[in-house]
N, C-alpha and C positions, 0 to 999 in steps of 0.2 A: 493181759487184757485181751479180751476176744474180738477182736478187729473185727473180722468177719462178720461175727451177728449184727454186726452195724451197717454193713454197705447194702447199699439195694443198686444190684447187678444192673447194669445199666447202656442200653443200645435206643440209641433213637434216631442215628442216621437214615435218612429219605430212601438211601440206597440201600438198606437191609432188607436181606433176604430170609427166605422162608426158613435154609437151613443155615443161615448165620442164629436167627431165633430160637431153634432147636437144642443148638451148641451152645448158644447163655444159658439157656436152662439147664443143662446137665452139668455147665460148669457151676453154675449156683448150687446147685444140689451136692455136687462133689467137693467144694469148700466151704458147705453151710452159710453160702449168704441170706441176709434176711428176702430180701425178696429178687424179683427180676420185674425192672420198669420198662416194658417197651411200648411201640408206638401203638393207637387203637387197634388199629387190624390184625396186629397179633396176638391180640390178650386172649381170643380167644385159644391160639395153638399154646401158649404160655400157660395158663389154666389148667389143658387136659397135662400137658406137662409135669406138671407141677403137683399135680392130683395127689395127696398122699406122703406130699412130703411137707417139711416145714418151710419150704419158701414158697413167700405170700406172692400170687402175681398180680401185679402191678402198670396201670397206665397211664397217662398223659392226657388231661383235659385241656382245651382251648390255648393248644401245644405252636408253639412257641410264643406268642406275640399277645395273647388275651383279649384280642380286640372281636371276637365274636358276639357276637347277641346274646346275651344272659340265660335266653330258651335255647338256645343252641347247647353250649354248655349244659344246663341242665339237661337236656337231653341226651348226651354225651356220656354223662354219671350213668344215667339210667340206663344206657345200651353195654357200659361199660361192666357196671354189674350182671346183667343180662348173658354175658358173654364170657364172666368169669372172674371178674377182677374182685380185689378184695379190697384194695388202697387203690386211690388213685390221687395225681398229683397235679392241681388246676390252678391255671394261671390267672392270675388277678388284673381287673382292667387296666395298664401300666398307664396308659394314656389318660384317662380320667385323674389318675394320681395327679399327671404331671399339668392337665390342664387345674388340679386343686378342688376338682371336682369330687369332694370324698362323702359325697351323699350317695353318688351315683358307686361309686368304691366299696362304702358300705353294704349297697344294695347287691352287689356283683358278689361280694365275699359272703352276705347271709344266705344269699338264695343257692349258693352252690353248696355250701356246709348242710344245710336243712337238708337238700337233695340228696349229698351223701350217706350223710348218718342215719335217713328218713329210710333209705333201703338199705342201712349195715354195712357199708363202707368204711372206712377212716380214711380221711383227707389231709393232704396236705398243702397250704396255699401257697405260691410261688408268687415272690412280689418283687423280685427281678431288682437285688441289693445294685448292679453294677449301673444300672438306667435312675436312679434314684439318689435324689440328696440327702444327708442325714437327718433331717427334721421330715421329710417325705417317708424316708426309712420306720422315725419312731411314729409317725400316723397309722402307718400302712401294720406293723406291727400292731398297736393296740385294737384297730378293727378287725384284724385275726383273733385276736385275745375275744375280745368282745361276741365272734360271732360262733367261739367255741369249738373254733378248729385244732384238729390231733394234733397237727404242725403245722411250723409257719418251716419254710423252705428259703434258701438265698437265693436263687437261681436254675434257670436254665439249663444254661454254660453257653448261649448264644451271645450274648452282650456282658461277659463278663465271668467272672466265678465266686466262690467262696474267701473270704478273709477272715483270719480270728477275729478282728475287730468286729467284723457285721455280726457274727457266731456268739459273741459274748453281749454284744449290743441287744440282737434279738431277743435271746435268753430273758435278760431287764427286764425290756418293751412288754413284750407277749408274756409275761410271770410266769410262775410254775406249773402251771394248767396245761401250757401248750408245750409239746419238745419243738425242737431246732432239727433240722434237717441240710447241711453244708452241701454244697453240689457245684461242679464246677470247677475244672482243675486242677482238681485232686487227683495226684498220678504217684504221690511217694509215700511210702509209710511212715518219713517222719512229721508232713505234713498231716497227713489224716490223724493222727496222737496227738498233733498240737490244737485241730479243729476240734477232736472231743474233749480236750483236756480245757477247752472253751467254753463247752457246753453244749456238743451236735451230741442228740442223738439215733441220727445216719446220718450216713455218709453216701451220695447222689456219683457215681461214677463206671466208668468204662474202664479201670484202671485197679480192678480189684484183686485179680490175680497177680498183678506185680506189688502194689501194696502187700498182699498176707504174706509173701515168698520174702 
């Protein structure tokens, strides 16, 4: 199995630097990972990076928390593409969820997907499995499904990370339209094998070269 083609190479510490960003990219490219997800401000140096090769680069919308204004975020997409990304990974309003507010949920996950796809993007929505109850989980799932997002994503890795359970759960929820994207404390390679063997297909981490090895 090609592990590799599955990980999107992954740095989103505050404290990253320019040429810690540099170094993911060549290492992505040197063990064929699918893409490299860093924070906005470097998609643009990850892009010329990446120019020419097969990993897609990749950033973070309304990164970490989701609680942004819906035009914000939208706006976000659209600087993101601007600047070079091809995927990016947006966070869905966690708070609204939990206040039960899944009108307002709904509204936050159509308008970023539209945005996306709207300028040639593929999206992935992050609906933060560890801050989330199971019945909150399978809602939050079916209005990714619904709003016709590339993947639904588990996590961060800020409040929590990936489990097979949520990985097979998702899968259900969101049908076969949407993939699964695991992220989150994936650090081993027999872990990341039992996550696709769930049904991810990526794997969201910083731990990529010790998994292939």
């Amino acid at each position: 199995m090609n592990i590799a083609g599955r990980i999107d190479h992954t740095l989103l510490k505050p404290e990253a630097t320019e040429k810690d960003i540099v170094d993911l990219c060549h290492e992505a490219v040197k063990h064929g990972f699918a893409s490299v997800c860093v924070n906005p401000v470097y998609i643009c140096t990850a892009a010329r990076l990446l120019h020419g090769t097969s990993v897609i680069p990749c950033t973070v919308i309304g990164f970490p928390l989701g609680a942004a204004f819906i035009e914000i975020k939208m706006q976000e997409i659209l600087a993101a593409k601007a600047h070079g990304a091809r995927e990016v990974d947006a966070v869905m309003c966690i708070g609204k969820a939990k206040s039960g507010d899944w009108k307002a949920v709904q509204r936050d996950v159509n308008l970023m997907v539209q945005t996306a796809q709207g300028c040639g993007l593929k999206i992935k929505i992050i609906i933060e499995t560890g801050l989330l109850n199971e019945d909150e989980k399978q809602k939050a799932a079916e209005i990714v499904r619904e709003a016709g997002a590339d993947y639904i994503k588990t996590s961060t890795g800020y409040f929590g990370g990936a489990t097979v359970e949520d990985v097979k759960n998702l899968k259900n929820w969101a049908g076969p339209g949407v993939k699964v994207k695991a992220s989150g404390g994936i650090k081993t390679k027999e872990f990341a094998l039992e996550l696709i063997k769930a049904g991810a297909d990526r794997l969201g981490t910083s731990s990529g070269i010790v998994i292939i090895q």
